[in-house]
N, C-alpha and C positions, 0 to 999 in steps of 0.2 A: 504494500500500500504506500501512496505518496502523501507521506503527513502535510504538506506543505502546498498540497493541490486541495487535499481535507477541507483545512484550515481555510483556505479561501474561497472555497465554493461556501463554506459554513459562516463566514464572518456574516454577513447583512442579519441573517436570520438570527444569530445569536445576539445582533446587538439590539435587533428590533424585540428580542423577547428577554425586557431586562427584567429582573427578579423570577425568574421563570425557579428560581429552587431557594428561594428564602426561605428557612426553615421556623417554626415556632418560637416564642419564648419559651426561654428553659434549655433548650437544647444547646448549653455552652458550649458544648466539649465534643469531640467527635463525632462532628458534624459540620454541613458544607454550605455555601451559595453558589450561587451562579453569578454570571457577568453584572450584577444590579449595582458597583458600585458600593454597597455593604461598605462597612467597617467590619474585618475578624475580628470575635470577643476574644482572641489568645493570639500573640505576634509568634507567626512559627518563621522557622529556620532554611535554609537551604538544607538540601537532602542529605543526612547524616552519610558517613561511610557504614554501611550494613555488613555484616557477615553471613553473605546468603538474599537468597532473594525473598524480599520482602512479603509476597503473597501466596504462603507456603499454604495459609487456608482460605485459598480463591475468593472466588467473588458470589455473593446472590442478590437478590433481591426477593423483594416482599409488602405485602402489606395495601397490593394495587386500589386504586379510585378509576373514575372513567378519564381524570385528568392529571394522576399523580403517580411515584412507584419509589417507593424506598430503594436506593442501593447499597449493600453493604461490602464491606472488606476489613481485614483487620491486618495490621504489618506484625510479622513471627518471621524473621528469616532463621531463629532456632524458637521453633513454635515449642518442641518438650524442652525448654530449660525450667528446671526446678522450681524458682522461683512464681514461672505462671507468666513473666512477664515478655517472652517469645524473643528475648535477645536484644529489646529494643533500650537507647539511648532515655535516660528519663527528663526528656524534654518535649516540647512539641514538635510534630513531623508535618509540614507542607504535601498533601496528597491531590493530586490533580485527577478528573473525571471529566469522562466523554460520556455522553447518548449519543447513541446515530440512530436512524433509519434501515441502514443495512448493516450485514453482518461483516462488510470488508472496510467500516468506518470513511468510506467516500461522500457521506451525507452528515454530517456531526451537526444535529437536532439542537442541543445542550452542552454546554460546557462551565467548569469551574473548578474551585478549587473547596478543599477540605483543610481541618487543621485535626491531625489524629496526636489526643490525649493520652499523656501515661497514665492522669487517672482513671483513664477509661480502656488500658490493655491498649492503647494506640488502635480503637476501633472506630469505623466512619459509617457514619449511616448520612447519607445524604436524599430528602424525602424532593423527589426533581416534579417539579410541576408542570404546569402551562402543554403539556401532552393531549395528545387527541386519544377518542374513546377505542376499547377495542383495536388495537392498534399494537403489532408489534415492535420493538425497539433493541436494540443492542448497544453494551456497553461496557467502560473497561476504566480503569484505574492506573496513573501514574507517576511513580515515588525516583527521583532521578533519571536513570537511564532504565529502570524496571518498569516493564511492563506485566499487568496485571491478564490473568486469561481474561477472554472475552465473556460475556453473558448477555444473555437473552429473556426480555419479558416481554408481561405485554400487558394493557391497562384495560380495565374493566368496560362491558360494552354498555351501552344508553338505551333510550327507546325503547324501541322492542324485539330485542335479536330472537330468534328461530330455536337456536340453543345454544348449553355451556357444558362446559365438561370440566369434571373436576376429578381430582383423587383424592384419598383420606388415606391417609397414614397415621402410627403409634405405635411407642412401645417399638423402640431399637436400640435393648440392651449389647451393644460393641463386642462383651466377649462370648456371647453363646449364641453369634451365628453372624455369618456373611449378610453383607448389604446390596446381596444377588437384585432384591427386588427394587431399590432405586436404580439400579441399572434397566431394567425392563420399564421401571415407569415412564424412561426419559425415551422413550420409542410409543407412548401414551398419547392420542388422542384430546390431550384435557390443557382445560386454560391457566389452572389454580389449582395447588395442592394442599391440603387442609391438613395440620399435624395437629392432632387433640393431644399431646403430651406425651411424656416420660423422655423425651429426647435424648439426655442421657441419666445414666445408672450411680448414683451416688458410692454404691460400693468400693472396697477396696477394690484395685486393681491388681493382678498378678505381676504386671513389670515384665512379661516373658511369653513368646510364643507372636504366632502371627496376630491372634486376634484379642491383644491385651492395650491397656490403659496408662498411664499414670494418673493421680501421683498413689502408692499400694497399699496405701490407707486409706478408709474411710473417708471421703470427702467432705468438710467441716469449714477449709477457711475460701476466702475471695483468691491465694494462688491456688489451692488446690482445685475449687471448679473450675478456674481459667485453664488451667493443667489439663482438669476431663475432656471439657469442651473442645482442647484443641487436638486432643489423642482421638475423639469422635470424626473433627472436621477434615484432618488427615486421609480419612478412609476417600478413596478416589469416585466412588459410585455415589458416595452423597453430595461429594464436593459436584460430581458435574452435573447430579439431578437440580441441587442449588441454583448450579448457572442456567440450566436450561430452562428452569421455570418459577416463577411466582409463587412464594409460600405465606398463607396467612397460618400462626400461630399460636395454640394457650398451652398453658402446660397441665400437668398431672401432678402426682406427689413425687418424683424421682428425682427430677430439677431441684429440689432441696432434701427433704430424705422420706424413706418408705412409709405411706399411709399416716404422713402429718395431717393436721387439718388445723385452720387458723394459724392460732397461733404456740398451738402443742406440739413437742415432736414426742412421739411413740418414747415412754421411757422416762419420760421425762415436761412433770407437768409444769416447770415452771415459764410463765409467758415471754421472760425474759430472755431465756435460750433459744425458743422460736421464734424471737424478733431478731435479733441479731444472724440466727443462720441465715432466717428469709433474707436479710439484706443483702449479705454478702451473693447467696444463690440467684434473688433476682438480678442484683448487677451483674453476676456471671452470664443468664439469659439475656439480657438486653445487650451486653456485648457482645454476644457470637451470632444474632440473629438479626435479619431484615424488619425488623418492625419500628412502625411511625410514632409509638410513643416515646418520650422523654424517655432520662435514666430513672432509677427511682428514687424516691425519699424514704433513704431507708428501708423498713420492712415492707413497704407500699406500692405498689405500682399496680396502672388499672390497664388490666390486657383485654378484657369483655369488651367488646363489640359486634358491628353489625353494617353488613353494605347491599348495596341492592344491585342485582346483574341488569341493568335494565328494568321492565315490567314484569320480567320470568319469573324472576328467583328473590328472593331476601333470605341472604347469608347472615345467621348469628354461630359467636363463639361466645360460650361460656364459660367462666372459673369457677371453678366447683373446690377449690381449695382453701384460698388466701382465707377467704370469709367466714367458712366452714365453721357452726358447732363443732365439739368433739364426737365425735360417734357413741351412741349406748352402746352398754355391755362393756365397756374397756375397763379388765383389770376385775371383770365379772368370773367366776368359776362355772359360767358358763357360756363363755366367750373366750377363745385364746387366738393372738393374731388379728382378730378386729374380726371373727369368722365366727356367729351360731348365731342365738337368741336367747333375750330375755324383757322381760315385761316393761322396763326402760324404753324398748325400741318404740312405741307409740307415743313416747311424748313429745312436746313440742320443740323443734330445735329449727336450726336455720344451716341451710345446706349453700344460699348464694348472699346472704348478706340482704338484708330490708334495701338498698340502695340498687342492687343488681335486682333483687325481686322488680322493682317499681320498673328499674329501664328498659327490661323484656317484657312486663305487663302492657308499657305504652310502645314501645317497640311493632312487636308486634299486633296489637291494636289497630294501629296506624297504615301497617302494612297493607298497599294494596295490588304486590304481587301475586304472578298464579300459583305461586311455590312457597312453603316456609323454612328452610332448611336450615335445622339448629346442630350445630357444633357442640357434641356433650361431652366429655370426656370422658364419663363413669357408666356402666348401664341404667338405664330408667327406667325400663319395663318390668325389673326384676327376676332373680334366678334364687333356687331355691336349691343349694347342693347338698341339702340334709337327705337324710334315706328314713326308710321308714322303722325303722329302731329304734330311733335316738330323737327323730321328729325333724322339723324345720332349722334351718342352717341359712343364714344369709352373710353375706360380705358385707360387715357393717361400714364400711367406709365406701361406701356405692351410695345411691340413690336407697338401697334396700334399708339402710339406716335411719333416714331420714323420711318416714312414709308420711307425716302430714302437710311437708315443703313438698314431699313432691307430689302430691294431691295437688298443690298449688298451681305447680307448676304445668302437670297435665289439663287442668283447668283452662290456663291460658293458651296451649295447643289449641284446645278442642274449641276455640275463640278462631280459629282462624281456618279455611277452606281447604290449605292442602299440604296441613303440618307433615315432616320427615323429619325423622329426628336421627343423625348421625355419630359415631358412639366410638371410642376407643377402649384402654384397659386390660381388657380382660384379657389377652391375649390367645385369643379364639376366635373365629369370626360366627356370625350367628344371627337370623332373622326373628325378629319378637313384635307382637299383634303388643303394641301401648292403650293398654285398656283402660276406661276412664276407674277403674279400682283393678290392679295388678294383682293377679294371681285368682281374678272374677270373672272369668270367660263370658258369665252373663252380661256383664257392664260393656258400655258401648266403646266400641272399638274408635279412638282417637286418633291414633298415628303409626306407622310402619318405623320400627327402629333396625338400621343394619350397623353393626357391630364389625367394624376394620379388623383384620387379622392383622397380628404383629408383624413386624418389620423383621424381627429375628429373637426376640426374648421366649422363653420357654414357653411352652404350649401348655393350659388348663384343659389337659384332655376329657378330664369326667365328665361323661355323660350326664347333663345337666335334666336333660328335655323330660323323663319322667312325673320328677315332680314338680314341673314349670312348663303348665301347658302350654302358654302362650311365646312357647321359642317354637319356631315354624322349622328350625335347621339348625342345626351347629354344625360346624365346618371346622376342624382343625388343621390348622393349618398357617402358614407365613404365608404374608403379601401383604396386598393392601385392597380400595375399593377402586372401581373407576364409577362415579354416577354421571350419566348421561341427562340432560335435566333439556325436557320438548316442552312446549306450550300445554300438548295433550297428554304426555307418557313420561316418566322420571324412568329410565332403566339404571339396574345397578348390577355391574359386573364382582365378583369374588375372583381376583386373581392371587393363585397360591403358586408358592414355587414348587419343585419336587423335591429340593434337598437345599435346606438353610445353609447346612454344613458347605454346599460348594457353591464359593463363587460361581461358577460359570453355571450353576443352577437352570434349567430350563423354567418355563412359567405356566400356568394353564389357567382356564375359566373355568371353576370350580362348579359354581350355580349362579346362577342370573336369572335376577327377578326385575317385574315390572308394576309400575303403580301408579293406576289411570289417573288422572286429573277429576277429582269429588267423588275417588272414591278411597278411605283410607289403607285398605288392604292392599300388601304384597303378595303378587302370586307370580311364582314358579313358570319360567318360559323355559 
């Protein structure tokens, strides 16, 4: 390519689209403008000398509008150094950014400049505006004579497009299994990939073998997640599913540690130790991810949202965490693990926070797309993995714990024409009839829930479906979703791989279901 032919075919348009990526208040630090003139809130430096090339964990983007698209990158020319802090100088670093039109940067849409922070892992999220709807784009990042790989999105469509395609992804535990299936998604049909959480595994890491982590402890401080994250972003199938496409993001309980909720961690009720991990864990997520919110304050950050594909679809993501009561039964001798039942479980508690209750009550209200598609992260229809010996068994830190929030919650479903509710977790994939009272076959049937198989984390093989009528299928198995979302037809493909353990893993379409437009039933194609 001839940079300098680029540069000139691109000058008028970049100057005539001045503030085209002014980014929000709040965003001090590791983050960018464009040509508007701006004042940087941090005076950076010419390009340090690096050891190594600076974009060891590539580029993505995320977080699209019909006229906006996060881009990220983060500079690690020794991304596993110990510390977390990827080899970088602790000063500010000067990062420069293109958007083009094509993929051989002979059209450059956008241009500017970044100032990537050490207190932020030297990571850049630049949120690039003034972009047209539905629209692909390409673009790339550069720190001296380094250039960054290229990547690819594309921004949300208006009006009333025909259809969209998405994928759901969750649940990719790094050492118990290949990232086969982000390599098959990026050969995928879909606009936007939807990750309901766990992205990575707080656990120790083994230090050894192909499919290992640092740092080999326990992950607890702001280097050690930066450490995980960047042992995750290394892996080559997610770095280039990243570049190829658009991810909107929430997380799970793994991103901080196993089956917290609020502000407890398992083990340990004091509120004080789940504030401080939340913080340093969610700084760790906002730096290794494409999203348009701020850093956090502290243990805080609001990732719940909601965007509209045109008239089609209305996309929600929820956090089923941050906000969380504790779950009943914990610490009961009849509950171990957050897994059975006890006479606690009916009482009143709060699963999204009075504040997140209110935003999807009027959210979706308001909505007057033909589709509702909610981003869950937990199941909500309910599984019931007790047998008949011992009686009822639920996963208290699901939806199964909180049965009168999520009464609530299915109420405001059944407020809207052609609710879908999309699910991670569990680490199985599985089709469930969302009954307006779960586990009541009589009660009227609300919404179709399809549950993503995991990305590579262990499989919850037990056959669940017994004493939980309302699963239509379990599927075990690795992969992820593809939903095809028509005017009249939502289809949803179950793509599992046949062996996590290989790489080169082949893929198959496992079962594929369709769900008319007014009517809430998934059936079997």
């Amino acid at each position: 390519m001839d940079d300098d032919l680029a540069g000139t075919l691109a000058l008028t348009r970049r100057r005539l689209l001045v503030g085209s990526a002014v980014l929000a208040a709040g965003w001090a630090a590791g983050c960018g403008s464009g040509d508007s003139g701006a004042e940087p809130t941090t005076t950076t430096g010419a390009a340090p000398d690096l050891n190594g090339d600076p974009f060891t964990l590539g580029v993505a983007s995320g977080d699209p509008l019909t006229d906006a698209v996060v881009i990220w990158t983060r500079l690690a020319p020794e991304p596993l150094a110990l510390d977390g802090l990827g080899g970088m100088p602790d000063r500010p670093v000067e990062v420069s950014w293109e958007v083009a039109t094509d993929p051989d940067f002979t059209d450059i849409a956008f241009d500017g400049t970044a100032s990537a922070e050490p207190a932020y892992a030297h990571s850049v999220h630049v949120d690039v505006t003034g972009l047209q709807a539905g629209t692909e784009y390409h673009y790339r990042f550069r720190v001296g004579a380094a250039t960054s790989p290229a990547g690819r999105t594309r921004t949300l469509p208006d009006g009333s497009p025909d259809r969209f395609g998405l994928a759901v992804v969750n649940c990719q535990w790094y050492e118990t299994g290949s990232y086969a299936a982000y390599r098959h998604l990026q050969d995928e049909d879909v606009d936007l990939v939807l990750h309901l959480g766990d992205y990575i595994y707080e656990f120790a890491g083994t230090g050894e073998g192909e499919r290992s982590t640092l740092p080999t402890n326990d992950v607890t401080t702001l280097s050690d997640y930066r450490l995980r994250y960047a042992s995750y972003k290394l892996d080559a199938d997610l770095s280039a599913a990243h570049a190829r496409l658009p991810f909107m993001l929430t997380w799970d309980d793994h991103e901080v540690a196993n089956n917290y909720m609020g502000d407890q961690l398992p083990g340990d009720a004091s509120a004080g130790a789940g504030q401080t991990r939340k913080a340093v864990a969610y700084q760790a997520w906002w730096e290794h991810l494409p999203v348009r919110v701020g850093p956090p304050q502290g243990s805080e950050l609001v990732v719940y949202q909601h965007v509209d594909l045109g008239d089609l679809a209305r996309l929600y993501l929820l956090d089923e965490r941050q906000y969380s009561d504790v779950p009943p039964c914990r610490g009961s001798d009849t509950a171990e693990g957050d897994f059975g039942d006890c006479a606690e479980r009916s009482a009143e508690r709060t699963r999204l926070g009075p504040d997140q209750e209110d935003w999807f009550a009027e959210a979706i209200a308001s909505s007057t797309a033909t589709w509702d598609l909610v981003g869950n992260p937990v199941v909500l229809g309910g599984i019931d993995g007790g047998n008949d010996a011992d009686g009822p068994a639920y996963y208290l830190d699901t939806w199964d714990g909180f049965p009168t929030a999520r009464g609530r919650l299915i109420d405001e479903l059944a407020k809207a024409d052609n609710p879908v509710v999309l699910t991670g977790d569990y680490h199985a994939g599985m089709v469930i009839d969302v009954h307006q009272r779960p586990f009541d076959a009589g009660s009227p049937l609300v919404a179709p829930e399809f549950m993503a198989p995991p990305i590579s984390s262990p499989l919850f093989a037990a056959d669940i479906t017994e004493r939980t009528p309302q699963v239509q299928q379990q599927l075990n198995g690795h992969g992820y979703l593809t939903v095809d979302v028509e005017r009249e037809r939502l289809t949803v493909a179950f793509r599992v791989l046949d062996d996590v353990s290989d790489p080169d893993s082949a893929i198959q379409t496992a079962a594929t279901y369709e769900v008319v437009a007014g009517s809430p039933k998934a059936a079997s194609r």
